[in-house]
BAMIVEX-285026 format. One record per residue (C-alpha): residue number from 1; residue in one letter; x, y, z. Coordinates in steps of 0.5 Angstrom, whole numbers, plus 500, padded with zeros to 3 digits. Layout:
{roba=NUM, kolmar=a, px=X, py=Y, pz=Z} .
...
END
This chain:
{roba=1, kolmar=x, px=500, py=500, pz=500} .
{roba=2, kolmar=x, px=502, py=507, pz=498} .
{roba=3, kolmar=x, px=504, py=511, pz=504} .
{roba=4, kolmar=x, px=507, py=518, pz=506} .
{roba=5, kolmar=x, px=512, py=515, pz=511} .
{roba=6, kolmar=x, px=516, py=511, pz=505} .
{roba=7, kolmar=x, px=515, py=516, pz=500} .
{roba=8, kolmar=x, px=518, py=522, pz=504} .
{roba=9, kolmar=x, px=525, py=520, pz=504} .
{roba=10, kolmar=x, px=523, py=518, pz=496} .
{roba=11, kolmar=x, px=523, py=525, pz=493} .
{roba=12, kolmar=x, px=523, py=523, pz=485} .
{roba=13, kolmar=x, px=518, py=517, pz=488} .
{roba=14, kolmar=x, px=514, py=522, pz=490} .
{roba=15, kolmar=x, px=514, py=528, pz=484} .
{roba=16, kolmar=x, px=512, py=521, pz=480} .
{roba=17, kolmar=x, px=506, py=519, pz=484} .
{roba=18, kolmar=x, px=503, py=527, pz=486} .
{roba=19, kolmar=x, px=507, py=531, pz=481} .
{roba=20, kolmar=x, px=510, py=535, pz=487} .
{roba=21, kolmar=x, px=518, py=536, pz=489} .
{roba=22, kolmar=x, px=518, py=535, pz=496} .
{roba=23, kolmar=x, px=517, py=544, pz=498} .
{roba=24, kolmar=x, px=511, py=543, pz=494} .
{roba=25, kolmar=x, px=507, py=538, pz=498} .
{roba=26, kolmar=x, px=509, py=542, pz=504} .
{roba=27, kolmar=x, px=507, py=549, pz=502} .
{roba=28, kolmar=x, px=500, py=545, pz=500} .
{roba=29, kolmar=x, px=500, py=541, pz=507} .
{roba=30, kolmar=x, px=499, py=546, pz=511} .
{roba=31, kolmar=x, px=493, py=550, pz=506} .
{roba=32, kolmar=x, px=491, py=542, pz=506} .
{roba=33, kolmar=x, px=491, py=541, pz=514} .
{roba=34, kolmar=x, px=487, py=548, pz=515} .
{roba=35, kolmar=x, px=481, py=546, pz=510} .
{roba=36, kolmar=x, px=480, py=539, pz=512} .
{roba=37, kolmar=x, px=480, py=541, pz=520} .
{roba=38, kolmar=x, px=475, py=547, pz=517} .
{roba=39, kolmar=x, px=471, py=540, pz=513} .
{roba=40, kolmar=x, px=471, py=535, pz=520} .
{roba=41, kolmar=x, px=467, py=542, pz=522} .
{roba=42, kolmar=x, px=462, py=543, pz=517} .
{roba=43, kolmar=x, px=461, py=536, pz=518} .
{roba=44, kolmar=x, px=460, py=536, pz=525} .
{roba=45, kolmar=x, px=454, py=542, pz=524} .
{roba=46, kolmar=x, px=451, py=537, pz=519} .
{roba=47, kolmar=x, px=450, py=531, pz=523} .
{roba=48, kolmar=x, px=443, py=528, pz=525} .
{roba=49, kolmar=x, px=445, py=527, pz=533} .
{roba=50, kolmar=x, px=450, py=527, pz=538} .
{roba=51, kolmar=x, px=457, py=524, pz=537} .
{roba=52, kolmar=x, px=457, py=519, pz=541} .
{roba=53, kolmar=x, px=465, py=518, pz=541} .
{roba=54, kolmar=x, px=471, py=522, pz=541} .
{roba=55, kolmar=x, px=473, py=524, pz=533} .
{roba=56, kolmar=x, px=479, py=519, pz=531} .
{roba=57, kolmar=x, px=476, py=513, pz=536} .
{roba=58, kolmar=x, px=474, py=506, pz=533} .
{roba=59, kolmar=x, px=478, py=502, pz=527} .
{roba=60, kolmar=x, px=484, py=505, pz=524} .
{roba=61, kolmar=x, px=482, py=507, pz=517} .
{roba=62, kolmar=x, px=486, py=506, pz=511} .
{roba=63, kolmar=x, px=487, py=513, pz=510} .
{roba=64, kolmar=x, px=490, py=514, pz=518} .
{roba=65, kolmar=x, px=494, py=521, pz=517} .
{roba=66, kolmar=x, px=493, py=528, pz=514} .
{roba=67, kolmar=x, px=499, py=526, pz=509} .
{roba=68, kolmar=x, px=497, py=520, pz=507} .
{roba=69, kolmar=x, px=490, py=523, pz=505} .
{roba=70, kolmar=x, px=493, py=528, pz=500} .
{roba=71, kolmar=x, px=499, py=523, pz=498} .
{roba=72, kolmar=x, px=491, py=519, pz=496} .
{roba=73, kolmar=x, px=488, py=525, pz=492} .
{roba=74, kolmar=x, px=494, py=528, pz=488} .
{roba=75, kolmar=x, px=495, py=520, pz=486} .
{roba=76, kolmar=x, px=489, py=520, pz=483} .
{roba=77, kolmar=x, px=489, py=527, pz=479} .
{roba=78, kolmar=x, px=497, py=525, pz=478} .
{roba=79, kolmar=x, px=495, py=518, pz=475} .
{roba=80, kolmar=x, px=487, py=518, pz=474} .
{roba=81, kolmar=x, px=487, py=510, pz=475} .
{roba=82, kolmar=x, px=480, py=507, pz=476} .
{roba=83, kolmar=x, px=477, py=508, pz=483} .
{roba=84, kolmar=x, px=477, py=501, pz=484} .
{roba=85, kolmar=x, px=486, py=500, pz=482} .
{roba=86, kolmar=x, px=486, py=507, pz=486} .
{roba=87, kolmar=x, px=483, py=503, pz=492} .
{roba=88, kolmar=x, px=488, py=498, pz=491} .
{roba=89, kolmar=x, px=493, py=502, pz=492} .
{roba=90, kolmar=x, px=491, py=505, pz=498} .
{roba=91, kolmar=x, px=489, py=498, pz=502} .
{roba=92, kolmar=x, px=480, py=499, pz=501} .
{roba=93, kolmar=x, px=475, py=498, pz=496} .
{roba=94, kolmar=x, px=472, py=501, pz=490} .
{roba=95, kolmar=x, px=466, py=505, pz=494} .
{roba=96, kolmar=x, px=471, py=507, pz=499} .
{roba=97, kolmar=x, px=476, py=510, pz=494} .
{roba=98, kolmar=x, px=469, py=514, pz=491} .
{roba=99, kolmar=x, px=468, py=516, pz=497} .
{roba=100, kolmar=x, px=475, py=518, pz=499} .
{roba=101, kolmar=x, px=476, py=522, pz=492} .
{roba=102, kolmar=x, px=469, py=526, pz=492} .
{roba=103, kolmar=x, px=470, py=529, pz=499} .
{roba=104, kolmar=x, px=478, py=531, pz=499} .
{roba=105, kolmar=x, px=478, py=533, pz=492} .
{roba=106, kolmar=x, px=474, py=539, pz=494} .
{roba=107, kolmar=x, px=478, py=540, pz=500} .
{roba=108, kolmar=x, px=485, py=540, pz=496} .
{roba=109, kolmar=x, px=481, py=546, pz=491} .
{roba=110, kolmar=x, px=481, py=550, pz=499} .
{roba=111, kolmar=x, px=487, py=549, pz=501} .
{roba=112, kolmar=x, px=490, py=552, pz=494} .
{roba=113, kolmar=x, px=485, py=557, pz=495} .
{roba=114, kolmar=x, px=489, py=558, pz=502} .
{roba=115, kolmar=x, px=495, py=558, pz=498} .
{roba=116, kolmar=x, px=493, py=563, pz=493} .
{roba=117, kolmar=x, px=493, py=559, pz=488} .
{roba=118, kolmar=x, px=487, py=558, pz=484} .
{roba=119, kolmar=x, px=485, py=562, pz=477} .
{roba=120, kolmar=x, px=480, py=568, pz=479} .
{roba=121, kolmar=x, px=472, py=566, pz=477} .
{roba=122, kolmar=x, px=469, py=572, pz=479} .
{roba=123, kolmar=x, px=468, py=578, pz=474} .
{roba=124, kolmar=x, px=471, py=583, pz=481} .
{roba=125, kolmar=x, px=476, py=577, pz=483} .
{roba=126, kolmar=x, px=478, py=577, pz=476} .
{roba=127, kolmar=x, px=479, py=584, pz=475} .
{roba=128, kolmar=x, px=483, py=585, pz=481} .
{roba=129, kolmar=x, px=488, py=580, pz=479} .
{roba=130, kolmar=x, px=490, py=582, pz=472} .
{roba=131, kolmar=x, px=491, py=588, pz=474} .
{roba=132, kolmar=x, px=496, py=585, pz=479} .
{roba=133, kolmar=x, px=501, py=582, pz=474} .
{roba=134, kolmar=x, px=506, py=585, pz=472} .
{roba=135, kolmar=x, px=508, py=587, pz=465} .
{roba=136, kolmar=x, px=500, py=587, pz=464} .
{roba=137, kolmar=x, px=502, py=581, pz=459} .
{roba=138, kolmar=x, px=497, py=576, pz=458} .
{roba=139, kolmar=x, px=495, py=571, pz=453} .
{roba=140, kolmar=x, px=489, py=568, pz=452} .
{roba=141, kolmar=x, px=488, py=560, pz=449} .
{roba=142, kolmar=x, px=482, py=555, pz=449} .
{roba=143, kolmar=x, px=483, py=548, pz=451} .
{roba=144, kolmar=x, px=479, py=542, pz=451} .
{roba=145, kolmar=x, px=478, py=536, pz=455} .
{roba=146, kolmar=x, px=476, py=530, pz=452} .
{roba=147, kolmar=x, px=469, py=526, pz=456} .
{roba=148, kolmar=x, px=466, py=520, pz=455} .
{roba=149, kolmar=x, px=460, py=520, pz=450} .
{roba=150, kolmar=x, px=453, py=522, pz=452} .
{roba=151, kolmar=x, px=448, py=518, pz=451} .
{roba=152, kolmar=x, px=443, py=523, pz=450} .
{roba=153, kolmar=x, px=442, py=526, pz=443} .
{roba=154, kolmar=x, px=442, py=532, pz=445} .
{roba=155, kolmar=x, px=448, py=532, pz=449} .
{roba=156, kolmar=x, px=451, py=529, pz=444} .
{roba=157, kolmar=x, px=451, py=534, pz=439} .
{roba=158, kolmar=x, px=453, py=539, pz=444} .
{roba=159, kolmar=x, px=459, py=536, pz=447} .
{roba=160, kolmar=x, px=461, py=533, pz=439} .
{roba=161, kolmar=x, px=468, py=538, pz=438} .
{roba=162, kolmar=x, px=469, py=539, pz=430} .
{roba=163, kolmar=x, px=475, py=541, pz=433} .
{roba=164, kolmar=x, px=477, py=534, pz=436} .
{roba=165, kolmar=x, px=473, py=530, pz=432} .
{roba=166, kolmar=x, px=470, py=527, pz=439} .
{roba=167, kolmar=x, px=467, py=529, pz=445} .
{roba=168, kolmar=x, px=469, py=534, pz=450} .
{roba=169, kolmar=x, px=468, py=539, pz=455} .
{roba=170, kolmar=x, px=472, py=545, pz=454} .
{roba=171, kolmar=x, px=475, py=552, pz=458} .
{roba=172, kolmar=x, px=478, py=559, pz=457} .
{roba=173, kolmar=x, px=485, py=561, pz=460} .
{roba=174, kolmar=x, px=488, py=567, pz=461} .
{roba=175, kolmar=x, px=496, py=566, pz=462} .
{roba=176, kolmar=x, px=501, py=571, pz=465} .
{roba=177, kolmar=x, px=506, py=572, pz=459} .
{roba=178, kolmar=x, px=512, py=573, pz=465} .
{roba=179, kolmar=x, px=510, py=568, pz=470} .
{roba=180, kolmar=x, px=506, py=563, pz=466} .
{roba=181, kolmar=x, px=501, py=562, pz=471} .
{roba=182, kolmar=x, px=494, py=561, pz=470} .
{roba=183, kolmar=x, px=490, py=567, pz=473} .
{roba=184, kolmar=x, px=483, py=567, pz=469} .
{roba=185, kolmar=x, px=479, py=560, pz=468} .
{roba=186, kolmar=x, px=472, py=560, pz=465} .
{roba=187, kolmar=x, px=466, py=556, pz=466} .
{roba=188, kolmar=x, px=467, py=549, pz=464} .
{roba=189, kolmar=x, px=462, py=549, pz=457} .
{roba=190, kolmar=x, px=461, py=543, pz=452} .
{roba=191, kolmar=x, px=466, py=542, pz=446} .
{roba=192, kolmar=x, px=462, py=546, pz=440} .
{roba=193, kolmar=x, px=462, py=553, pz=443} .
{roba=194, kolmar=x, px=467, py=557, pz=440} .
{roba=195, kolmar=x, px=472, py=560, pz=443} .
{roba=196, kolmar=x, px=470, py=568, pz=442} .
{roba=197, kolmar=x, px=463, py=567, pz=444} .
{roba=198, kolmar=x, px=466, py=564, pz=451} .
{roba=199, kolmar=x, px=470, py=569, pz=452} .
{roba=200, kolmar=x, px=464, py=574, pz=449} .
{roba=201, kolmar=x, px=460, py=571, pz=454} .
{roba=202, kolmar=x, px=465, py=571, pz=460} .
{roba=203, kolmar=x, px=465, py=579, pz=459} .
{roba=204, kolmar=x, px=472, py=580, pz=462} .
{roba=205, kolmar=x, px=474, py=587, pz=463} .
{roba=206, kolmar=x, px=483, py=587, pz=463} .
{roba=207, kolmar=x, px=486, py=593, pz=465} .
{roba=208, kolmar=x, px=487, py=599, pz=462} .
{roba=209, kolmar=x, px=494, py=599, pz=458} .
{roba=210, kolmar=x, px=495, py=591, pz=457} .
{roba=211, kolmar=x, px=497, py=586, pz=451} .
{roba=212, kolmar=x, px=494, py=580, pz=450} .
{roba=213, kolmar=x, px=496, py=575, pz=446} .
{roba=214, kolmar=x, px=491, py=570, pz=443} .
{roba=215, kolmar=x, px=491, py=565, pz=436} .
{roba=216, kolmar=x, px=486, py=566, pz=430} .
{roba=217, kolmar=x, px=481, py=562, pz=434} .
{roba=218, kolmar=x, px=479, py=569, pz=437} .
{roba=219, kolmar=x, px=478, py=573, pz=431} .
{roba=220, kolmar=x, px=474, py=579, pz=433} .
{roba=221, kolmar=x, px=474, py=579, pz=440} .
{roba=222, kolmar=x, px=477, py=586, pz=442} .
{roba=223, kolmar=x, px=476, py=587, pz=450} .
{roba=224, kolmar=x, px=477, py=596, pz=451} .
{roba=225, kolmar=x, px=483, py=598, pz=453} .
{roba=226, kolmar=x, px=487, py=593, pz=450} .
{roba=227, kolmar=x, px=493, py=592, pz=445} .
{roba=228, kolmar=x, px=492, py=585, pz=442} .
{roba=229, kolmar=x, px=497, py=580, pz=438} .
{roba=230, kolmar=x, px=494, py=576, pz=434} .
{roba=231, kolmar=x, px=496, py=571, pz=427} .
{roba=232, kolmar=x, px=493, py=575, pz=421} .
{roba=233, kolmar=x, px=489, py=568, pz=416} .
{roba=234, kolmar=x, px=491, py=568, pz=410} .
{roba=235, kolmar=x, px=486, py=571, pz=405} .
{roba=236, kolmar=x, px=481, py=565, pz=401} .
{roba=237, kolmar=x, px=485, py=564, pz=394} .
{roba=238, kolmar=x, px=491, py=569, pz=396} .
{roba=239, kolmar=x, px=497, py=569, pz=400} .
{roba=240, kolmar=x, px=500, py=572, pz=406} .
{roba=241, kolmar=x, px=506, py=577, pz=404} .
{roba=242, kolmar=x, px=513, py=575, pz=407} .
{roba=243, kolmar=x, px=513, py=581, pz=412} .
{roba=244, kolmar=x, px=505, py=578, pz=415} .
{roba=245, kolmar=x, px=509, py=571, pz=415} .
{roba=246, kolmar=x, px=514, py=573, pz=419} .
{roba=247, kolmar=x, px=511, py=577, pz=423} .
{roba=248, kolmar=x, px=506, py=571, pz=425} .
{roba=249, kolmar=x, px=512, py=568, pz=426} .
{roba=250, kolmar=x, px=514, py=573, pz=432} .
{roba=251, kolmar=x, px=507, py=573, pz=435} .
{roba=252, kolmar=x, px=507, py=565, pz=435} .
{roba=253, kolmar=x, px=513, py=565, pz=439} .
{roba=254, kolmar=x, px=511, py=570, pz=444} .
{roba=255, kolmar=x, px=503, py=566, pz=445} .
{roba=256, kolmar=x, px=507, py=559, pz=444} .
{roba=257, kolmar=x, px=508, py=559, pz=453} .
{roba=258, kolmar=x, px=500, py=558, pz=453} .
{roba=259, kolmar=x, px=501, py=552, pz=450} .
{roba=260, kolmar=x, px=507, py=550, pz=455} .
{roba=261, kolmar=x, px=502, py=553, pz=461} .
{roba=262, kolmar=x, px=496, py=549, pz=459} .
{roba=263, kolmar=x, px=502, py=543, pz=458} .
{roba=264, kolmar=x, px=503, py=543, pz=465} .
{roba=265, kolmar=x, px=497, py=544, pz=468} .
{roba=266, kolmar=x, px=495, py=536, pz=464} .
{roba=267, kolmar=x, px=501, py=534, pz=468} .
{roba=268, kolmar=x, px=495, py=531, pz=471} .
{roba=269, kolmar=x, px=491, py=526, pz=468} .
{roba=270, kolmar=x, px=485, py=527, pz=471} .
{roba=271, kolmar=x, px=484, py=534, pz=465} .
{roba=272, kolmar=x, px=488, py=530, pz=459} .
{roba=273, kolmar=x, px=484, py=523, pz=459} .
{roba=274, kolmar=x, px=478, py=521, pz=458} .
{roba=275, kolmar=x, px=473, py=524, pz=464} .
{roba=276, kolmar=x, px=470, py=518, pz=467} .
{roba=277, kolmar=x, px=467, py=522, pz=474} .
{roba=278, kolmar=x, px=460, py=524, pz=472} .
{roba=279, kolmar=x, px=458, py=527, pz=478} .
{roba=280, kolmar=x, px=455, py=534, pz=476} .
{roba=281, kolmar=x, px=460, py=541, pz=477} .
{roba=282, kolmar=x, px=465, py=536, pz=478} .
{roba=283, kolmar=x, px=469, py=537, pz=471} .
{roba=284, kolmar=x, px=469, py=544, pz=473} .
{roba=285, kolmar=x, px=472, py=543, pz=480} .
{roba=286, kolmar=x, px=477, py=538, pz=478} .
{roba=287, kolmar=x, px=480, py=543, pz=472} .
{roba=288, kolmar=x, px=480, py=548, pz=477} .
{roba=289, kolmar=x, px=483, py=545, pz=483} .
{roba=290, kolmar=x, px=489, py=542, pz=476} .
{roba=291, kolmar=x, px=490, py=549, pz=475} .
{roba=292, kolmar=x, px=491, py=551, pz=482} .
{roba=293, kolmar=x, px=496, py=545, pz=482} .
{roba=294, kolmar=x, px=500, py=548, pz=475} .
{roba=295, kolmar=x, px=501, py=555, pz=479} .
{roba=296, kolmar=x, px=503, py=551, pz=486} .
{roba=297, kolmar=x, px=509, py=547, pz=481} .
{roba=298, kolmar=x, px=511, py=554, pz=477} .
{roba=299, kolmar=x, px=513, py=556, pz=484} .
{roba=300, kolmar=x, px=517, py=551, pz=486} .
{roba=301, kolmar=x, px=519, py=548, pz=479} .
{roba=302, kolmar=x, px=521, py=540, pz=480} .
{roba=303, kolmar=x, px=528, py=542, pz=480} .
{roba=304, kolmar=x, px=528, py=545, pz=486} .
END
């Protein structure tokens, strides 16, 4: 069985099982403590009656400390195993690994919150943070994560990407051109609508002054206030001079680190493989919580 007493003193075993070196998972435990210590709360509000026992009391469980808990879930973003190879692994059954991945998988996205890791969602939080960076220099791509096929028509034909030629769920970032950190996440939508109208339904307002960088797939979309990058097409039936080439060429160089970023971020497979968990909201709260995971891991790059 898997735990964080052997892979402590295992530092490439455990940036292979969670993606993290071993700084990383440290600066993510004391965020991870705290929202778990604020989940066992919640969780005592909720309950019907009393406690009848202290809290720790009874059998030992599969799961016994705080540490081997996150080692659990950021095995399963890191790797995406079935839930009955994760269980495993850990020394419990298949239901019990659903449970376990449900519950904690909320609490790591708080305890990045903590951290200060996650991409902002909200128009205010979003604003704030642009405004923050650096260099005000951000790039703009759009990325897609393939889902199993609905069985519903309807469904099928909204979440069928032309684009990937299967069925996927797809997102927004916006990237600092510096620090290639993920600071603006959109909704998770279906795989058939296009970029621009995601971006024109997010309604995002960028500080005055700012560059942004994005591909062909934003043609037209123009925020206020902004200078954009952008590869010009070549025309129907004609071609593109050789200044436009090389200046295509320029502006690809600069927006390529989006690419890199988005690359990072599907370290975890949990956002590269087929999404198999069909709980409502939670494609949403996993890209989220991924996201939240590259921009710890750009701080403390596995080199380290």
């Amino acid at each position: 069985m898997i735990r964080f007493t052997e892979l402590k003193n295992k530092p490439h075993l455990l940036r292979c099982l969670t993606g993290l070196n071993r700084v990383a998972f440290n600066e993510l435990m004391v965020g991870f403590k705290r929202a778990y210590q604020d989940n066992l709360e919640q969780r005592e509000q909720q309950r019907a009656s009393p406690r009848q026992r202290r809290r720790g009391a009874g059998r030992r469980g599969a799961l016994p400390t705080v540490e081997d808990k996150l080692v659990f879930i950021l095995f399963y973003f890191r790797l995406y195993p079935v839930q009955m190879a994760q269980g495993y692994f850990f020394g419990m059954g298949q239901p019990q690994a659903n449970e376990w991945v449900h519950r904690l998988t909320p609490i790591l996205n708080r305890a990045l919150g903590y951290e200060m890791q996650l991409p902002a969602r909200q128009p205010k939080a979003i604003e704030q943070v642009l405004s923050e960076c650096p260099g005000l220099e951000f790039i703009l791509d759009g990325t897609e994560r393939p889902v199993r096929r609905p069985k519903d028509k309807d469904k099928q034909r909204r979440y069928y990407s032309g684009k990937k030629k299967r069925h996927t769920v797809k997102n927004n970032v916006i990237s600092d051109k510096r620090t290639r950190k993920i600071k603006v996440l959109s909704p998770t939508c279906e795989g058939k609508k296009h970029d621009k109208k995601l971006a024109d339904e997010q309604k995002l307002s960028f500080p005055p002054d700012s560059s942004l960088w994005q591909d062909t797939g934003f043609q037209g979309y123009e925020p206020d206030n902004v200078q954009i990058f952008q590869p010009k097409k070549k025309p129907k039936g004609g071609e593109l001079t050789p200044v436009e080439k090389e200046r295509n060429t320029a502006i690809s160089c600069q927006r390529i680190g989006v690419e890199h970023t988005i690359g990072g971020v599907k370290v975890y497979r949990i956002v590269h493989d087929v999404f198999r968990n069909m709980r409502q909201g939670f494609d949403d709260l996993v890209m989220e919580t991924a996201c939240g995971l590259h921009n710890l891991r750009v701080d403390h790059p596995l080199t380290a």
